[in-house]
Backbone bond lengths (Angstrom), bond angles and torsions (degrees), N, CA, C in turn:
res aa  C-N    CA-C-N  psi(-1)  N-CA   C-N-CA  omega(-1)  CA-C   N-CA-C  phi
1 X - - - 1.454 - - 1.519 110.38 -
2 X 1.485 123.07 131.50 1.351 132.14 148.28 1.470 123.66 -47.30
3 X 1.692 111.20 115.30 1.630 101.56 -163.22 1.888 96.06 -157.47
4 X 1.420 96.82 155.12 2.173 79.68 -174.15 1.509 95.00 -87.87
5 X 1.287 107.82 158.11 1.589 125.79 -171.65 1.227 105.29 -171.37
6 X 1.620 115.13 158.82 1.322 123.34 -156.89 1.362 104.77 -94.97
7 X 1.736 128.34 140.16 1.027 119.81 157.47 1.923 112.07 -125.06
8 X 1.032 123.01 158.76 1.257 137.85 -173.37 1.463 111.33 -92.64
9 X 1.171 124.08 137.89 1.217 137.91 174.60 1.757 123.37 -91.98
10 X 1.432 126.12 50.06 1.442 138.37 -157.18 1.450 97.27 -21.58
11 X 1.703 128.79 -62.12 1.508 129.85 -160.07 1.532 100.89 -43.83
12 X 1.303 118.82 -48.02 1.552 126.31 -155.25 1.670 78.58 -90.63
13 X 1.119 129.07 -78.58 1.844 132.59 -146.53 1.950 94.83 -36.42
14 X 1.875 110.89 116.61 1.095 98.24 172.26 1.569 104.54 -99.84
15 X 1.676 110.46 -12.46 1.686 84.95 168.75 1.473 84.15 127.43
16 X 1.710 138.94 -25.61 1.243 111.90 -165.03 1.230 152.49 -67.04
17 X 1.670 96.07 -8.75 1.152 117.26 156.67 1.695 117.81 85.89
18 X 1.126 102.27 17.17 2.138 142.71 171.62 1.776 92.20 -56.04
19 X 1.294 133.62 -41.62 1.663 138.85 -167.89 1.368 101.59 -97.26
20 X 1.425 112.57 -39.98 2.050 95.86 173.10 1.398 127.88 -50.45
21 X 1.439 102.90 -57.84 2.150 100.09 157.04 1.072 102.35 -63.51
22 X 1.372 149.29 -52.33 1.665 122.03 178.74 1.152 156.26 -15.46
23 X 1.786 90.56 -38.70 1.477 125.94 175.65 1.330 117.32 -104.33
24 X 1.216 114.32 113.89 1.187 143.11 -153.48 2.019 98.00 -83.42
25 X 0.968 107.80 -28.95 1.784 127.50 -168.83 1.703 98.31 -86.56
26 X 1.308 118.52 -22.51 1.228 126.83 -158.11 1.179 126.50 65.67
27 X 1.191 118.53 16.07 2.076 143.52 -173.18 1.578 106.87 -27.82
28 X 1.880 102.46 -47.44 1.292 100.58 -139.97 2.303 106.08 -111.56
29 X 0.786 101.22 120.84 1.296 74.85 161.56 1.804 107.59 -141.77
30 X 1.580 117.66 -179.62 1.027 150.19 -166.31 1.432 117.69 -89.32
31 X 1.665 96.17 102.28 2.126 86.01 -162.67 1.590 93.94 -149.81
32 X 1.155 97.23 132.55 1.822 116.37 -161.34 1.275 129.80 37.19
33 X 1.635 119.17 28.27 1.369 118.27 158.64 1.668 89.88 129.21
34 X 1.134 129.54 -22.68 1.511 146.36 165.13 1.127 137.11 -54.11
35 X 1.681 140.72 144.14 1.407 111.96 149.58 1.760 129.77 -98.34
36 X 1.136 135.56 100.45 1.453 136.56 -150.83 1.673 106.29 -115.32
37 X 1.146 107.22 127.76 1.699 117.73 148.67 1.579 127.22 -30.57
38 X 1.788 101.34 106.40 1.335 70.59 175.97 1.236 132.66 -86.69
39 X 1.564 129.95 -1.51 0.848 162.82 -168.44 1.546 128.98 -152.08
40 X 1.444 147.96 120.94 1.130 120.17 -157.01 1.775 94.73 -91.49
41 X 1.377 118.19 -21.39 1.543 112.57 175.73 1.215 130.37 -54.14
42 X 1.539 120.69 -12.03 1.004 132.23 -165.15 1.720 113.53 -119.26
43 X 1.304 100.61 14.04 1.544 111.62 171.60 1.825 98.63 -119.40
44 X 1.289 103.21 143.77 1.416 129.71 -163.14 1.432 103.06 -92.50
45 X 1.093 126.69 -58.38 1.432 147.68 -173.65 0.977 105.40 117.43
46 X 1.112 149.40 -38.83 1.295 164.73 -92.62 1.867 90.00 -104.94
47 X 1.057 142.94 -4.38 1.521 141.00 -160.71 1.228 116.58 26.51
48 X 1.335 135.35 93.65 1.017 132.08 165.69 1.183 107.05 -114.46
49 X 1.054 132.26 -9.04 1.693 139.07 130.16 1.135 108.30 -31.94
50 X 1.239 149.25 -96.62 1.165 168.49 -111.62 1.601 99.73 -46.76
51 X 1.400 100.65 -55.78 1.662 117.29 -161.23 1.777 105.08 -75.74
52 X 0.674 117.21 -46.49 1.340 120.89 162.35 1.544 131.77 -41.23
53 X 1.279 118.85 -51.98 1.198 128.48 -169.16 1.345 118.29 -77.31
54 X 1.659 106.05 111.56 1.447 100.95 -170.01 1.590 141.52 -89.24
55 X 2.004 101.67 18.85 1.517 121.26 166.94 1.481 95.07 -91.83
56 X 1.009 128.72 -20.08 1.846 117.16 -134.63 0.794 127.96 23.71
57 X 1.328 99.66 75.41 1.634 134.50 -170.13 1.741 111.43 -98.16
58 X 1.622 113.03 7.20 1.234 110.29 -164.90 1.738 94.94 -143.28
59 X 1.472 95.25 150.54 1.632 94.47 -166.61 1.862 82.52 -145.62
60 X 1.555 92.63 158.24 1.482 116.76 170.69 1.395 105.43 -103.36
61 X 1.481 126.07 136.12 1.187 127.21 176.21 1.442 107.01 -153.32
62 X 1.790 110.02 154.53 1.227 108.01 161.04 1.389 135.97 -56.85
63 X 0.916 144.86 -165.96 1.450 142.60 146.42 1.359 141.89 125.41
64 X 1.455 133.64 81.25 1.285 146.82 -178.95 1.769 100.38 26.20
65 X 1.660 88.61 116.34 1.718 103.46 170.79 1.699 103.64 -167.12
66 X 0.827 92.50 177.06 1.994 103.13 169.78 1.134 108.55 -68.78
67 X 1.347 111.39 151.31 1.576 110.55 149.72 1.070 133.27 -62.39
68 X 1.658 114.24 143.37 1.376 105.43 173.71 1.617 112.46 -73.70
69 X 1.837 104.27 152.40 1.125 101.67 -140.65 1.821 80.80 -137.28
70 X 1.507 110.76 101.07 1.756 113.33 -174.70 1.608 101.27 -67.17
71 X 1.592 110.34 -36.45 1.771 83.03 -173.76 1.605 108.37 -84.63
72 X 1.405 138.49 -10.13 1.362 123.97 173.18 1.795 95.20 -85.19
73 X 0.947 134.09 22.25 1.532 141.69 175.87 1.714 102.32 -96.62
74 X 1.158 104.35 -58.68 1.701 122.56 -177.73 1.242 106.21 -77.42
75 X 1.369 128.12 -9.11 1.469 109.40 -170.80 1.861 78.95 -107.43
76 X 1.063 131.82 -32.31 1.265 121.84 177.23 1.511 118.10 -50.67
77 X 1.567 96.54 -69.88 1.937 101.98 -170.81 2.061 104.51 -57.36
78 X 1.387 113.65 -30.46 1.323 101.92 149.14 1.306 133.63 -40.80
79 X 0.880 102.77 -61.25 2.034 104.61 167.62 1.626 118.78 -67.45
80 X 1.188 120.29 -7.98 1.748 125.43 145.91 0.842 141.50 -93.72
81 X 1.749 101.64 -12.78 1.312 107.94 174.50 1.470 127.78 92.89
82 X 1.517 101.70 -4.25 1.271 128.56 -177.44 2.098 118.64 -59.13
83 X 0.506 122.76 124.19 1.688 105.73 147.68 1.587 136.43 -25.76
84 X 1.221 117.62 117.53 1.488 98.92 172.11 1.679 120.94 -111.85
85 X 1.598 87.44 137.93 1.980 93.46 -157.74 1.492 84.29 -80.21
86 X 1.413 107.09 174.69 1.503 128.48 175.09 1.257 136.45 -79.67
87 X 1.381 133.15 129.44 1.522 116.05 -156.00 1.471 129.28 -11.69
88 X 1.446 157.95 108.94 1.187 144.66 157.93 2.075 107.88 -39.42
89 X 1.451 104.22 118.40 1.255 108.68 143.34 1.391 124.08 -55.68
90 X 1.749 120.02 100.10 1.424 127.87 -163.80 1.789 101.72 -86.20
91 X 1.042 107.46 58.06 1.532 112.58 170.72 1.704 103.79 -88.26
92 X 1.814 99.75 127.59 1.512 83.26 168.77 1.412 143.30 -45.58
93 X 1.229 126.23 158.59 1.469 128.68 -162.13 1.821 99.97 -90.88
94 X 1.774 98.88 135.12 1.575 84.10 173.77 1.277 120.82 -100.94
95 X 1.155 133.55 178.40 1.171 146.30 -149.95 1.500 116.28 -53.34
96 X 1.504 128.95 118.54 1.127 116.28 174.10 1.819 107.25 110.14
97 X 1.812 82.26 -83.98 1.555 87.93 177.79 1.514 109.82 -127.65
98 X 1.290 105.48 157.62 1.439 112.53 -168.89 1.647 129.74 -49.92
99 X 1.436 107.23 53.01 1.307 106.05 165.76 2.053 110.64 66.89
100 X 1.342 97.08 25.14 1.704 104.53 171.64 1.755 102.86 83.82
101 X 1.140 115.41 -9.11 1.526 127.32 -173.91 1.970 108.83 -77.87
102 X 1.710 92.75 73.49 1.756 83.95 -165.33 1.591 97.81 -78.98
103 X 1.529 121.61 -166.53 1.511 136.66 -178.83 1.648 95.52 -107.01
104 X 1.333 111.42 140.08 1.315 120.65 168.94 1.459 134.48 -32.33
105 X 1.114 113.26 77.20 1.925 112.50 171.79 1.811 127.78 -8.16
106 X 1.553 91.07 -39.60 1.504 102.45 167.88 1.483 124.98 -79.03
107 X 1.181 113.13 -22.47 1.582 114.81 152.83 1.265 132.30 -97.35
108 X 1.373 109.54 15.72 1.523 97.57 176.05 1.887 114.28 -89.84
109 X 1.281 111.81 138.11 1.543 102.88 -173.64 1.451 111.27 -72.41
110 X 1.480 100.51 152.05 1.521 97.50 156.90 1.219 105.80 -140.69
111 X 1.781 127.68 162.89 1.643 123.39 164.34 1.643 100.07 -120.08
112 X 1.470 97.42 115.17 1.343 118.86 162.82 1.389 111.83 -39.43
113 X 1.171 132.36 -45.24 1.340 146.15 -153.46 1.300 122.44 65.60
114 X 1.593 110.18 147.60 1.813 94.64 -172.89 1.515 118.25 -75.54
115 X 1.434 96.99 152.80 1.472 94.84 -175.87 1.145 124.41 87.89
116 X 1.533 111.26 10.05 1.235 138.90 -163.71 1.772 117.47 -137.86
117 X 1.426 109.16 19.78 1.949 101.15 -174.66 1.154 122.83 -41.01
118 X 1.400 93.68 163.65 1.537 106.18 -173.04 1.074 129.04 -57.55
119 X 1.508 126.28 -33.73 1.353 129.94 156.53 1.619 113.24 -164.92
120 X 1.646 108.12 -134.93 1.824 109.24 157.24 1.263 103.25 -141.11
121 X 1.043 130.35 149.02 1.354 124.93 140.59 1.701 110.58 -101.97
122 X 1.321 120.42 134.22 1.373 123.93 176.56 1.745 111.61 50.94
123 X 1.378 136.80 -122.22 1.352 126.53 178.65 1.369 107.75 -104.73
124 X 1.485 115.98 -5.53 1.534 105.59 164.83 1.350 122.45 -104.81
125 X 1.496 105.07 145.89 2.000 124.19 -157.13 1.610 68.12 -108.41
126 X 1.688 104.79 128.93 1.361 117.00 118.73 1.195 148.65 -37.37
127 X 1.279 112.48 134.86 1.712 113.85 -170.80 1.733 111.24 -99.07
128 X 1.595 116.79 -1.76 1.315 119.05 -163.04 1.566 85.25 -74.68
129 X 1.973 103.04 137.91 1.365 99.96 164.62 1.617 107.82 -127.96
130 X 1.328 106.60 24.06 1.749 108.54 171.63 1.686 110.64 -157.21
131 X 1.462 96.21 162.68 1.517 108.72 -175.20 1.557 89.65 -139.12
132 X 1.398 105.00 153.16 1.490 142.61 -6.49 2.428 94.88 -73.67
133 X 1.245 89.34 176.09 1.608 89.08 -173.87 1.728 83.03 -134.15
134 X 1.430 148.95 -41.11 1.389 129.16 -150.05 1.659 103.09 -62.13
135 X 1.026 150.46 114.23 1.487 138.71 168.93 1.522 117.31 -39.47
136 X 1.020 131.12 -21.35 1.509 92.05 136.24 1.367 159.06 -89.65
137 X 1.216 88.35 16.87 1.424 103.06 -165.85 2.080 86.74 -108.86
138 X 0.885 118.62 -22.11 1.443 124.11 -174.86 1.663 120.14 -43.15
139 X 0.868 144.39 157.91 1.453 137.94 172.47 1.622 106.84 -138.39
140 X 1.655 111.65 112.26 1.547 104.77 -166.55 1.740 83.23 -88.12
141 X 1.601 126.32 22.33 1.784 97.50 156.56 1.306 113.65 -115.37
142 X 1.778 100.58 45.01 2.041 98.92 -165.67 1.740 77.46 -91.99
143 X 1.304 117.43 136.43 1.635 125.97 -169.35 2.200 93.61 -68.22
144 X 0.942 124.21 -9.10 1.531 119.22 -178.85 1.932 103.42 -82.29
145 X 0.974 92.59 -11.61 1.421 89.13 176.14 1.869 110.67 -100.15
146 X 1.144 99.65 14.49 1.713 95.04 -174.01 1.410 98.10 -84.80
147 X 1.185 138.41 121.56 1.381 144.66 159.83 1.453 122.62 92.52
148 X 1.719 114.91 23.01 1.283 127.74 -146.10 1.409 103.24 -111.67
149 X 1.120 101.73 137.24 1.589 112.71 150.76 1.765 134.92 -48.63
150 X 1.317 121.61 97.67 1.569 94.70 -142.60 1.736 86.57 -106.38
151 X 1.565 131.36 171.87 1.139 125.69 174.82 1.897 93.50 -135.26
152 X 1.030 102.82 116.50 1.320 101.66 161.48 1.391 126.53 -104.94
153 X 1.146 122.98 125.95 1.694 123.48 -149.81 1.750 86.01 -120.06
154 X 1.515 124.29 156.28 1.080 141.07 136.65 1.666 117.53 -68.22
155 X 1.238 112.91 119.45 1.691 123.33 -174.74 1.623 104.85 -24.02
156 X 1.315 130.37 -43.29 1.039 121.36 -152.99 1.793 109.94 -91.77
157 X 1.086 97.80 -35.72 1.766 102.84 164.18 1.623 127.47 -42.51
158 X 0.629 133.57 -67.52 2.051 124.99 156.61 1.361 117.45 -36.44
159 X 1.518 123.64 -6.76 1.777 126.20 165.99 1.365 91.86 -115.26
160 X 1.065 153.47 3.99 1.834 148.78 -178.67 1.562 96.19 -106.61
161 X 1.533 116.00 -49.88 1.531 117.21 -155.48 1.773 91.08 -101.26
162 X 1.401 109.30 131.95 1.384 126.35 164.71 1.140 111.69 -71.87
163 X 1.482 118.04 -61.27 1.575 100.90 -177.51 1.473 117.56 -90.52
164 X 1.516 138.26 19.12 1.220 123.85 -153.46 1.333 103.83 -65.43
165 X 1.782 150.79 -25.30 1.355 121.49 -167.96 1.392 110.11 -86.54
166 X 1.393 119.64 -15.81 1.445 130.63 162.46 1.059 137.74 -40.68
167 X 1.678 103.11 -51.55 1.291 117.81 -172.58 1.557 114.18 -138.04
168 X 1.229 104.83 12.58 1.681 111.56 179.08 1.799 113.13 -144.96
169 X 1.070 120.81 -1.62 1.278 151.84 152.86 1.292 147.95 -58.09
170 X 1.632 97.17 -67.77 1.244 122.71 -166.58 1.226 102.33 -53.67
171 X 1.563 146.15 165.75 1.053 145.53 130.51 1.266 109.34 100.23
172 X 1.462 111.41 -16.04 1.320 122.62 -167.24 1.450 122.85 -113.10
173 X 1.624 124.57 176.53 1.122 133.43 168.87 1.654 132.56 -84.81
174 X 0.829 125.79 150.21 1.846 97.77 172.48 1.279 119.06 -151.57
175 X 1.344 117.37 138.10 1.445 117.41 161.83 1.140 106.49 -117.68
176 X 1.719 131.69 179.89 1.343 148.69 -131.03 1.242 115.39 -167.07
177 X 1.739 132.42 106.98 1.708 122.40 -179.14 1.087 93.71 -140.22
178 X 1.189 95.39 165.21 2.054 122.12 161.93 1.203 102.80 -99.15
179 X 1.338 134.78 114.68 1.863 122.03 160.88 1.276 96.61 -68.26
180 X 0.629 134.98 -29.57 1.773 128.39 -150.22 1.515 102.88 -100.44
181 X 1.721 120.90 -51.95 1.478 116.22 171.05 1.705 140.94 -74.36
182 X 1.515 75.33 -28.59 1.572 98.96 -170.45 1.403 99.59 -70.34
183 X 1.849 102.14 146.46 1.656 103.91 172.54 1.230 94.80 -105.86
184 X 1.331 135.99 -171.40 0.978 155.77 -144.97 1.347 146.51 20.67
185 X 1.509 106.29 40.61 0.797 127.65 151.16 1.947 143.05 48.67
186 X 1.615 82.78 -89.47 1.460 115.32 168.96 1.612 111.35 -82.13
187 X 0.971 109.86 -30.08 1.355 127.94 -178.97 1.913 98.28 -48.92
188 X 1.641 93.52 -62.48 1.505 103.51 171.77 1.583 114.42 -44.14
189 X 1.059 115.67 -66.33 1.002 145.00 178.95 2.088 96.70 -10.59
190 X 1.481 89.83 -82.50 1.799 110.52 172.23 1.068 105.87 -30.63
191 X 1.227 111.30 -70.96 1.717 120.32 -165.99 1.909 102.51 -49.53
192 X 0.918 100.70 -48.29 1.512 95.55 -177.98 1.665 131.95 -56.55
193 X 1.627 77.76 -33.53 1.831 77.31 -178.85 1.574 97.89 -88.71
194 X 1.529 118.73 -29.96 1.470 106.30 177.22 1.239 121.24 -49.23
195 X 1.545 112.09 -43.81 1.690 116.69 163.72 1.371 110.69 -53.09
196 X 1.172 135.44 -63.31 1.540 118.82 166.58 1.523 128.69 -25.88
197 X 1.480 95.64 -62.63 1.767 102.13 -150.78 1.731 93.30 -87.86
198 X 1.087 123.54 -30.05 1.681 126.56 -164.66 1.384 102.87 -114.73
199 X 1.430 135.14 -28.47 1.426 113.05 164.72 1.536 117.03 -109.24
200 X 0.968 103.87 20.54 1.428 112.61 170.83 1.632 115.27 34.20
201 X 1.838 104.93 56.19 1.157 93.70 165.13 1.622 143.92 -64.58
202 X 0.782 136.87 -176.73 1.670 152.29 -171.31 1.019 98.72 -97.14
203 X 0.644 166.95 -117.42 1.931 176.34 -24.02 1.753 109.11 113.11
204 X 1.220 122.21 156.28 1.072 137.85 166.12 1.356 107.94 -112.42
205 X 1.746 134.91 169.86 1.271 118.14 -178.16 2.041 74.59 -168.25
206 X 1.203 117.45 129.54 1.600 147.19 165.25 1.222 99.16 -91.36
207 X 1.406 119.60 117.08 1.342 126.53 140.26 1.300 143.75 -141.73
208 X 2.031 103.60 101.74 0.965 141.74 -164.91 1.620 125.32 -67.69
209 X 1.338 115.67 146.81 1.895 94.57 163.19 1.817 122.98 -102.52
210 X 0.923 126.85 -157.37 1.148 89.74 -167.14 1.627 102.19 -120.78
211 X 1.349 116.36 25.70 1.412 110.99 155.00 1.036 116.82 -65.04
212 X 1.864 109.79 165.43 1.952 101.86 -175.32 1.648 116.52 -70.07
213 X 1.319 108.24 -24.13 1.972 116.02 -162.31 1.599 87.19 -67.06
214 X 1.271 135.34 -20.92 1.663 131.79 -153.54 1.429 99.43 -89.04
215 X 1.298 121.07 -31.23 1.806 135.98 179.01 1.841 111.30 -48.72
216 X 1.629 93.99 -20.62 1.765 103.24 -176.22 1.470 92.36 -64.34
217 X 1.376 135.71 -42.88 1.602 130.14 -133.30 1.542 87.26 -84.46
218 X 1.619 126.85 -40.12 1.326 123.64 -170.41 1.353 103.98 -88.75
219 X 1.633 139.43 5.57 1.245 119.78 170.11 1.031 103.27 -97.72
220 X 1.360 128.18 -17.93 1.659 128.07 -177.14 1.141 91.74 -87.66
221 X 1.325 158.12 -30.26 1.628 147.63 147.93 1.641 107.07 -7.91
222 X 1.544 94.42 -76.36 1.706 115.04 -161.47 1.120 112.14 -64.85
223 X 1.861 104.41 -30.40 1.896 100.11 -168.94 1.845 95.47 -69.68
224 X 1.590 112.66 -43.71 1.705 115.35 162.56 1.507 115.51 -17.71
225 X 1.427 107.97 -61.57 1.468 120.86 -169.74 1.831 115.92 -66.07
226 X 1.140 88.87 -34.84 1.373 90.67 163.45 1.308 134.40 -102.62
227 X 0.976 115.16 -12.59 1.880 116.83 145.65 1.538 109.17 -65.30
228 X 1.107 120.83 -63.12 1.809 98.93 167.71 0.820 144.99 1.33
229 X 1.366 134.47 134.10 1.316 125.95 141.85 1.260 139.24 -61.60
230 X 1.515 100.61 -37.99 1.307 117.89 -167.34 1.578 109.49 -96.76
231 X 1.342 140.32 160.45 1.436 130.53 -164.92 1.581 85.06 -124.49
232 X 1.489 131.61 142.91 1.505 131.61 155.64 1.259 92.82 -138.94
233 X 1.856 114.09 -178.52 1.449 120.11 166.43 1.040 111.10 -74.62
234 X 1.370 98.99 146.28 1.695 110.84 158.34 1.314 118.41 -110.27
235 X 1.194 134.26 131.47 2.137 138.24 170.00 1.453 94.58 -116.70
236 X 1.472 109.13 136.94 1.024 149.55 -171.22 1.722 99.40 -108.70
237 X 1.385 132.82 109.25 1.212 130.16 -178.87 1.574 94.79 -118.93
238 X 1.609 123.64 136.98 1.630 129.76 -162.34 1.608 78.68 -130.77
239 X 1.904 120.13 130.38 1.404 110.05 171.84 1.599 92.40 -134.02
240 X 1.507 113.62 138.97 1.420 124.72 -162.52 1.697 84.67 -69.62
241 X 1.655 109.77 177.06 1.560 123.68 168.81 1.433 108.69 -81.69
242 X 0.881 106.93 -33.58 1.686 99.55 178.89 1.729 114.54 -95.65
243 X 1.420 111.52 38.66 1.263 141.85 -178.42 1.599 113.92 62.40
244 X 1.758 115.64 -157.06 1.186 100.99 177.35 1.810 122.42 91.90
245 X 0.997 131.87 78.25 1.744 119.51 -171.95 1.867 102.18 -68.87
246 X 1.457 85.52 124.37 1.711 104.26 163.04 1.300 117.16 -70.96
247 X 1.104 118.82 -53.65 1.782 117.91 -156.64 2.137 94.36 -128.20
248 X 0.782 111.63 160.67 1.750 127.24 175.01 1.754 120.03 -163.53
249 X 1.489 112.69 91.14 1.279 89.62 -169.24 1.634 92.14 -129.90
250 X 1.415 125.82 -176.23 1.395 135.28 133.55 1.503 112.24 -80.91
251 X 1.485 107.15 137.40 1.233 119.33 168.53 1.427 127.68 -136.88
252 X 1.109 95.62 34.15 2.048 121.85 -179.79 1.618 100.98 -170.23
């Protein structure tokens, strides 16, 4: 069937990967320096890419494909762990950009740049220098993560630790999980070694609390490390509930 669907423009596509959270269907992902379909059933047409992408590197077009297909959509972002949004109204897309259908504001990345925080509140400056931070929402091909120091915190650590953007922050990258709430799991899993093996981070750094359910975030670290290719350090940071870090070690 003749139907509109997204195609990519390789010259312009640099790869950053700003349209993979965009897509709400999970359509799009990041494969040899590209942005590619992983499926064409699972793209709507609908562009919600479009607005996001800052080559306009992505175009709506006609042209013989499958239908989009909502339950192989839901059985997908299930297996990422993703959310699933609510039927797309399949009204053709208008001109340009997808018919007013933008991608979520809250996932679009940005890099502060270093030396550059996010703002202040009162006399303390933030140390966050990128968005989005939840790991799934993360993109190990956002170019700020190439060679970076990354800190991965359990959600609850930045309300336990007083000084963490000060002194556990700074300088650094970050993503953000629940072992215990978060679904998808494996999903994590990917992302981690992709940050390893494809953004070639610097160090990794876990920071856990010191209940037992929090121990998930640093074993899915190591199982990362050993799916790898690549070997870096790992630090293990343990911070009591009534704040304060107990333990700080390397353990790779």
């Amino acid at each position: 069937m003749k139907r509109k669907i997204v195609r990519f423009d390789d010259e312009k596509c640099d790869g950053c990967g700003i349209c993979v959270n965009a897509c709400a269907e999970g359509a799009i992902q990041v494969k040899d320096g590209k942005a590619r379909l992983v499926k064409e059933l699972y793209c709507d047409g609908l562009g919600a890419c479009l607005d996001v992408c800052p080559r306009d590197a992505i175009i709506i077009e006609e042209r013989d494909a499958p239908a989009f297909d909502q339950g192989a959509v839901e059985k997908h972002l299930k297996k990422l762990g993703r959310p699933i949004p609510p039927p797309p109204q399949l009204a053709p897309a208008g001109p340009g950009h997808g018919g007013g259908h933008g991608g979520c504001p809250g996932s679009r990345m940005m890099d502060f740049g270093a030396g550059n925080a996010a703002g202040a509140s009162g006399d303390v400056s933030s140390q966050l220098s990128q968005w989005p931070i939840q790991l799934h929402l993360v993109s190990p091909a956002a170019p700020y993560f190439q060679g970076a120091d990354v800190v991965l915190a359990a959600d609850c650590v930045a309300y336990s630790l007083g000084d963490f953007h000060g002194k556990h922050l700074k300088g650094k990258k970050l993503a953000i999980a629940c072992p215990k709430l978060d679904d998808g799991q494996e999903a994590y899993l990917e992302k981690l070694v992709a940050l390893i093996d494809e953004s070639d981070i610097n160090t990794l750094t876990v920071m856990i609390m010191q209940v037992p359910c929090c121990r998930g975030l640093l074993g899915l670290a190591q199982r990362a490390l050993e799916s790898a290719k690549r070997k870096i350090p790992l630090k293990a940071v343990v911070v009591g509930i009534q704040g304060g870090v107990l333990s700080e070690e390397w353990v790779k």
